[in-house]
C-alpha positions in Angstrom: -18.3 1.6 21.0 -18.8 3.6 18.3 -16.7 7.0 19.6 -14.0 4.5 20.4 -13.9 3.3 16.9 -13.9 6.5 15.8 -10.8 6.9 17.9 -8.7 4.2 16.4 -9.9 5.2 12.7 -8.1 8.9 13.2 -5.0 7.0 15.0 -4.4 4.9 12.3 -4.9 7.8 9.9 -2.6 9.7 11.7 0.0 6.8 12.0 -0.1 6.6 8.3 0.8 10.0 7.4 3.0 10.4 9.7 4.8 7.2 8.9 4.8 8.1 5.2 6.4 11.4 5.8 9.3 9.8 7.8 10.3 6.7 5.5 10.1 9.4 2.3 11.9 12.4 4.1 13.5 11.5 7.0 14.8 7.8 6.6 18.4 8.0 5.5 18.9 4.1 4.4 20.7 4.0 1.0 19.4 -0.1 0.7 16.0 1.3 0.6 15.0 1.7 -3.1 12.0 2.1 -5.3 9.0 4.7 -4.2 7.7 2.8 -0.5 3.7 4.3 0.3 2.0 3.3 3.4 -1.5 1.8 2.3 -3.0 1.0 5.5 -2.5 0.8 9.3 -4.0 -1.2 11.9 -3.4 -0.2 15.3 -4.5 -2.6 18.1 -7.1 -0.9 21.2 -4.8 -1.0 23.9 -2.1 1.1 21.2 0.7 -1.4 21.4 1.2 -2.7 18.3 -0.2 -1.1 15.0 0.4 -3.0 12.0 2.0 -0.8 8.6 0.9 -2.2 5.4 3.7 -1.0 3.0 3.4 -0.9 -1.3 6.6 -0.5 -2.8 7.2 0.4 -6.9 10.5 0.1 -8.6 11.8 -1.5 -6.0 14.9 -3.6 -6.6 14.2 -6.4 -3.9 10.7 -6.1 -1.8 12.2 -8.7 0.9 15.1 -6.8 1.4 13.2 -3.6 1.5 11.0 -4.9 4.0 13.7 -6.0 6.1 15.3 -2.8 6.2 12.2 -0.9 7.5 11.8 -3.9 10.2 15.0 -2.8 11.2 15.0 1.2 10.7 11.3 0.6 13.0 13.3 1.5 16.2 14.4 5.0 14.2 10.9 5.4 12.9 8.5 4.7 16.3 10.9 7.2 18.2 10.4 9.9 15.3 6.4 9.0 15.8 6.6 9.6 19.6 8.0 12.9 19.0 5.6 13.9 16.3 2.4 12.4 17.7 0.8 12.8 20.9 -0.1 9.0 22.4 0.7 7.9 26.0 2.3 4.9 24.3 3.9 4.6 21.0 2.9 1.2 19.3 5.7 -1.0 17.9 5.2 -1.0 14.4 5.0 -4.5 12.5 5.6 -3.8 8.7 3.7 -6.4 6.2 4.2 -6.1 2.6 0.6 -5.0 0.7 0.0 -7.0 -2.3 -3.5 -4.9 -3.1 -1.7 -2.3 -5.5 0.6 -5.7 -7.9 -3.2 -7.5 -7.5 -5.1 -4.6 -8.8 -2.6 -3.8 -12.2 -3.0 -7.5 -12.4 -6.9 -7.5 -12.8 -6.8 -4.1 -15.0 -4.2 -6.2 -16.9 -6.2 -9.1 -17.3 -9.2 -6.7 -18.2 -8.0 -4.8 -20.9 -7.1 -8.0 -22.5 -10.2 -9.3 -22.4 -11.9 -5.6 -23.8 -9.5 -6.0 -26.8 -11.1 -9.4 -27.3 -14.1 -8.9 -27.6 -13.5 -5.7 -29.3 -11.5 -8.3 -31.9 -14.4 -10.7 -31.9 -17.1 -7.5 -32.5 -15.7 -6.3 -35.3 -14.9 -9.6 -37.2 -18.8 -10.5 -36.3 -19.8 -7.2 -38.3 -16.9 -7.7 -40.8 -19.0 -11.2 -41.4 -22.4 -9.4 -41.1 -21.1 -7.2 -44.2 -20.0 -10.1 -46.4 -23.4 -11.9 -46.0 -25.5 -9.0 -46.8 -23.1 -8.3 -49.8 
């Protein structure tokens, strides 16, 4: 089980690099805007369908970016099949990755709370002055 796993771990890495490399250099679709980075693929055992987690930044619409790669994923699984050797080329299912907007989110939310209690630290030894004044 564990050499199979092994298996699908370098497919999907390979999947995503590859994948990557076409939607940045190769994919000629002026409605695609903003900087597009494949996060994470998840291809199924039997290699039929891998899913493509996709991040996008500056991006002036994400829905209308994803439904332009769902579209272009004819163009992009045939550039796969001639770049990567599999006996089968998965159909590629393209889901939009929160992770990336989640985590600037939490540092967001961190930061604030650091300059908090940075705020509430140095009234507390503002007031520890006073009293011993």
């Amino acid at each position: 089980m564990q050499k199979n796993s092994n298996r699908m771990n370098r497919i999907d890495e390979e999947l995503k690099k590859e994948i990557s490399n076409i939607i940045s250099y190769e994919l000629k679709d002026p409605h695609i805007t903003g900087m597009i980075s494949v996060t994470k693929v998840v291809t199924t055992p039997d290699l039929r369908f891998s899913r493509v987690y996709v991040s996008m930044i500056n991006a002036k619409s994400n829905k209308g970016n994803l439904a332009r790669l769902k579209k272009c994923s004819g163009f992009i699984r045939s550039a796969i099949a001639k770049k990567v050797n599999l006996r089968t080329t998965p159909e590629l299912i393209f889901i939009f990755d929160e992770s990336i907007e989640y985590g600037s989110r939490i540092d967001s939310i961190i930061e604030n709370l650091s300059k908090e209690w940075k705020d509430k630290k140095d009234e507390n030894e503002e007031n520890n002055n006073e009293g011993k004044n």
